[in-house]
N, C-alpha and C positions, 0 to 999 in steps of 0.2 A: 544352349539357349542364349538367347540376347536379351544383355544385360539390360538395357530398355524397355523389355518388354513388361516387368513387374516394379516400377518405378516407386509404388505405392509403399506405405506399411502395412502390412497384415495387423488386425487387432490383436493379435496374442504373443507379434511382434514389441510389444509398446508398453511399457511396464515403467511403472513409477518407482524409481528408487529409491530404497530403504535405507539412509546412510543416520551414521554415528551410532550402533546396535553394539558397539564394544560394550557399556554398560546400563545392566538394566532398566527400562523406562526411559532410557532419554533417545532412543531412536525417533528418525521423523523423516516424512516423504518430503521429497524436492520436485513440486510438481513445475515444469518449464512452461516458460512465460510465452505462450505460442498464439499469437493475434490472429484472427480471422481475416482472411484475402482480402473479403467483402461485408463490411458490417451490415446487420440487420436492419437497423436504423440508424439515423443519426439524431442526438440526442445533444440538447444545449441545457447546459448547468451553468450556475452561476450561484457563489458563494454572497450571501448577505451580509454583511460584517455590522455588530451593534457599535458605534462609536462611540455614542453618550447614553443614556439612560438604560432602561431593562422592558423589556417586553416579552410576549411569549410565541409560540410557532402559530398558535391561532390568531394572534392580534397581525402576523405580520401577512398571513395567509387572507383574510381582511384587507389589508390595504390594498396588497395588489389585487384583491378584487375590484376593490372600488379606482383604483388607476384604471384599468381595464374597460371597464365600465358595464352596465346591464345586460348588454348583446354578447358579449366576452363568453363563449362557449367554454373555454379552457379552465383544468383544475387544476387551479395553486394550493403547491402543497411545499412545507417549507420543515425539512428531515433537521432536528438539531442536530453538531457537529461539535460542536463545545458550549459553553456558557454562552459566549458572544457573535456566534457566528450560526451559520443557517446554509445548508444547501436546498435551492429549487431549481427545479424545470421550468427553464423559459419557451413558447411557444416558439420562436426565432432568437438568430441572434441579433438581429435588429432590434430587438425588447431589450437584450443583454445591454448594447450598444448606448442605447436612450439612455437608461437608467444610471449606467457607466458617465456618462456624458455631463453628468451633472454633479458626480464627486459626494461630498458630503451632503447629505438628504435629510430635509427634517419632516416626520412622518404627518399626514394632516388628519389620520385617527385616534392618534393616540401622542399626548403632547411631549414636551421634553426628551423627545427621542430622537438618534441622530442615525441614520444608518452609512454605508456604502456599496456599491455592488463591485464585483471584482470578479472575475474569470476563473475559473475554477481548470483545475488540471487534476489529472490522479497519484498525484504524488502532494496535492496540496497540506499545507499541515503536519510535514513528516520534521521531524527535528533533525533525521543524517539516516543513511544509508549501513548497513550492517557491513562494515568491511572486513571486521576480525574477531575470533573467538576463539577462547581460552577454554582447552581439554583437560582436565587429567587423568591419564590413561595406567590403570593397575592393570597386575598379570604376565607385565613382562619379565622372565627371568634377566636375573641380575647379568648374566654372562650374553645378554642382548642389549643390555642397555645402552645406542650407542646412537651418534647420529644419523645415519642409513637407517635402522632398524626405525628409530622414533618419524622419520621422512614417511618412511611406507605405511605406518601408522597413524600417522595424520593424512594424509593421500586417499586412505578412503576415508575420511568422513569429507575431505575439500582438498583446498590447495594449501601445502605448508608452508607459512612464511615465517615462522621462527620458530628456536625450540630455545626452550628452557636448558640451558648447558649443564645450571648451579644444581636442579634436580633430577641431572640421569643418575646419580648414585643414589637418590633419596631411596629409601624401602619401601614405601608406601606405593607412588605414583609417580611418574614424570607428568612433566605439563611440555604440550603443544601448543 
């Protein structure tokens, strides 16, 4: 047969893996980060940021109606994301753009309040990135306790980038 000809994956090919199942209840899927060719739509967000005073998702879902103005067919709608911050759907990003444009904003429905609009990404908000995690792994007999063995033990739940030296004798558990 030519290797070509079945390029695809079969659905029963395609299976989500089950790693870190050494001890009970802490197993968990690693489902991969796989983006579509062609997106459905494109979709503009933009992060509302509160500078100075407090207001709420309806007061701010309000203004930009009345920016908008009466013929404004579009629903502003404004998801909280923190205490001070706001994600909505801009019609364009020419809307994004405007309101970006002017920096710090003082709202004319509602007084003493300062906003700003900023661009929003999908990682916004995150404080770092997951690079490492600490195992400790029981059940290995003492006469395995080694570094090869603890490598291949860490290997399947990720990728081992240290081991605990002080704890391959410990009786309990080694840590990864």
């Amino acid at each position: 047969m030519d290797k070509f000809l079945f390029n695809e994956q079969k659905p029963w090919e395609i299976a989500t893996p089950f790693v870190g199942a050494a001890l009970p209840r802490n197993g968990f899927f690693v489902v991969p980060d796989i983006r579509n060719a062609t997106p459905a739509k494109e979709i503009f967000q933009a992060v509302v940021q509160v500078v100075d005073g407090k207001f709420s998702s309806r007061q701010i879902e309000e203004e930009f109606n009345q920016w908008a103005g009466p013929k404004c067919i579009w629903r502003w709608y404004a998801k909280p994301m923190t205490v001070t911050s706001f994600l909505m759907r801009f019609p364009s990003p020419r809307d994004i753009d405007a309101w970006k444009h002017f920096g710090k904003t003082q709202l004319r429905t509602v007084r003493n309040v300062t906003i700003q609009v900023e661009n929003w990404f999908p990682s916004y908000g995150a404080t770092g990135d997951l690079d490492t995690a600490l195992f400790q792994v029981k059940g290995i007999p003492l006469s395995n306790r080694n570094c090869p063995t603890a490598t291949f033990v860490g290997s399947m739940v990720g990728r081992t980038l240290t081991i605990d030296k002080h704890n391959l004798n410990n009786v309990d558990y080694i840590r990864i």
